[in-house]
C-alpha positions as CSV (number, residue, x, y, z in Angstrom):
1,X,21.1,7.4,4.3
2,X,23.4,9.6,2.0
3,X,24.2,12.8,3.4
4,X,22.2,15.8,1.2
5,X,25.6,17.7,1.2
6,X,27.1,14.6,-1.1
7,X,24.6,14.9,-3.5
8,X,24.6,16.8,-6.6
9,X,21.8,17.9,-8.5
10,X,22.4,18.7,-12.6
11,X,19.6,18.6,-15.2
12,X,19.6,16.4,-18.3
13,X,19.5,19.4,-20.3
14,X,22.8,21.2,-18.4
15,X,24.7,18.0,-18.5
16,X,24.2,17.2,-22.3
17,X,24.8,21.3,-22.9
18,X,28.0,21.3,-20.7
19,X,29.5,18.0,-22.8
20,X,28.7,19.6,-26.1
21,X,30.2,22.3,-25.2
22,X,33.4,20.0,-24.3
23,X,32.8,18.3,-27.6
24,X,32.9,21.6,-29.5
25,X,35.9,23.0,-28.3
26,X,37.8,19.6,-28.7
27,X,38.6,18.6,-25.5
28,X,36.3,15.0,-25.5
29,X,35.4,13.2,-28.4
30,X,31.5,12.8,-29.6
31,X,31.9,9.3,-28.3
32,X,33.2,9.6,-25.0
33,X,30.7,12.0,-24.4
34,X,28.0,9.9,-25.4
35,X,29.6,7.3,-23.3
36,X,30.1,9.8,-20.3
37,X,26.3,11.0,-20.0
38,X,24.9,7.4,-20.5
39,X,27.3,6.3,-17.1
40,X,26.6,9.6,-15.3
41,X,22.8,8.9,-16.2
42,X,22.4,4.8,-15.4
43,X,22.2,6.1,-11.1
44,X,22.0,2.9,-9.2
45,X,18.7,2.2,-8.4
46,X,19.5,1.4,-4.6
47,X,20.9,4.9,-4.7
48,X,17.9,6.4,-5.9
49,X,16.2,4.7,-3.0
50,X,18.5,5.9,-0.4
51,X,18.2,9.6,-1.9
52,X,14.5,9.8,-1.8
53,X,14.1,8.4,1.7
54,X,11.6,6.6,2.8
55,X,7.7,7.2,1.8
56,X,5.3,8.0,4.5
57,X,3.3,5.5,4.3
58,X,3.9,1.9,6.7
59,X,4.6,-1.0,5.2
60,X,4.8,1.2,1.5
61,X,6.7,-1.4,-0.5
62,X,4.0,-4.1,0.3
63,X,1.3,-1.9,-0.8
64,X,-0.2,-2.6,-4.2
65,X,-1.2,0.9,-6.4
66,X,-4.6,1.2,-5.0
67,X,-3.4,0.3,-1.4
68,X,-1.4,3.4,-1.7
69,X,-3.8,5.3,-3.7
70,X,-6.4,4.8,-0.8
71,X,-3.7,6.2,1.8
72,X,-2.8,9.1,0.2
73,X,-6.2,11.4,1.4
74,X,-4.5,10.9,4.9
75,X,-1.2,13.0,3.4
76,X,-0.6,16.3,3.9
77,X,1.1,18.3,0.9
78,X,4.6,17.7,1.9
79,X,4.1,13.9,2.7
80,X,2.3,13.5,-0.7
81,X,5.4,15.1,-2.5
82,X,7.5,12.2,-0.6
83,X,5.4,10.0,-1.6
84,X,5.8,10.9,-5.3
85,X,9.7,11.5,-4.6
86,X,9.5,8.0,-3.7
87,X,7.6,6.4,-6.0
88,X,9.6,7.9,-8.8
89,X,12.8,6.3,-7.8
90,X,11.1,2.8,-7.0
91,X,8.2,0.8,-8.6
92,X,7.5,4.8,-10.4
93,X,3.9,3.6,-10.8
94,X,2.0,5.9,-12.6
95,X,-1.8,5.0,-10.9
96,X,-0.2,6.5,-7.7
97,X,2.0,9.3,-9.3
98,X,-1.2,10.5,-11.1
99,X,-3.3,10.6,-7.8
100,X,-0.9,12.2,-6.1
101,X,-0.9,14.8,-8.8
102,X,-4.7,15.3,-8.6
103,X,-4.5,15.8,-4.9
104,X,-1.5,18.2,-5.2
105,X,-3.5,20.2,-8.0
């Protein structure tokens, strides 16, 4: 599990702003920038795993879309927010991110 204090959050839009900015005052090239966002950007994917925890749902992984679509009316608010947190950084299936959407709506 990685420790919340070791984790950084930065949106695309503040990163790309933040390099240009570096760009524009000469202190990177166009290049490395471009270089630069496209490593800070490709996040392992076990890391995005370990970030977003664990969905809570058994067995989740071995679940196909409407297995997990079918589980979610036992979620509360929070738990359905996991489960999209989840989802996201794994499979990112958008027949269960949609219906957990309609049930957070």
């Amino acid at each position: 599990m990685v420790n919340p204090r070791d984790v950084l959050v930065i949106s695309r839009a503040r990163l790309q702003e933040v390099v240009d900015e570096a760009v524009a005052r000469g202190r990177i090239t166009r290049s490395d920038a471009t270089e630069l966002v496209s490593e800070l950007l490709a996040v392992p994917r076990d890391l995005a795993r370990r970030v977003a925890g664990r969905a809570p749902i058994a067995e989740y992984d071995d679940l196909t879309a409407a297995e997990v679509v079918r589980e979610l009316d036992n979620l509360r608010d929070g738990d359905l927010r996991r489960v999209a947190e989840y989802e996201r950084a794994n499979a990112n299936r958008k027949t269960v991110l949609a219906a957990v959407e309609r049930r957070l709506t």
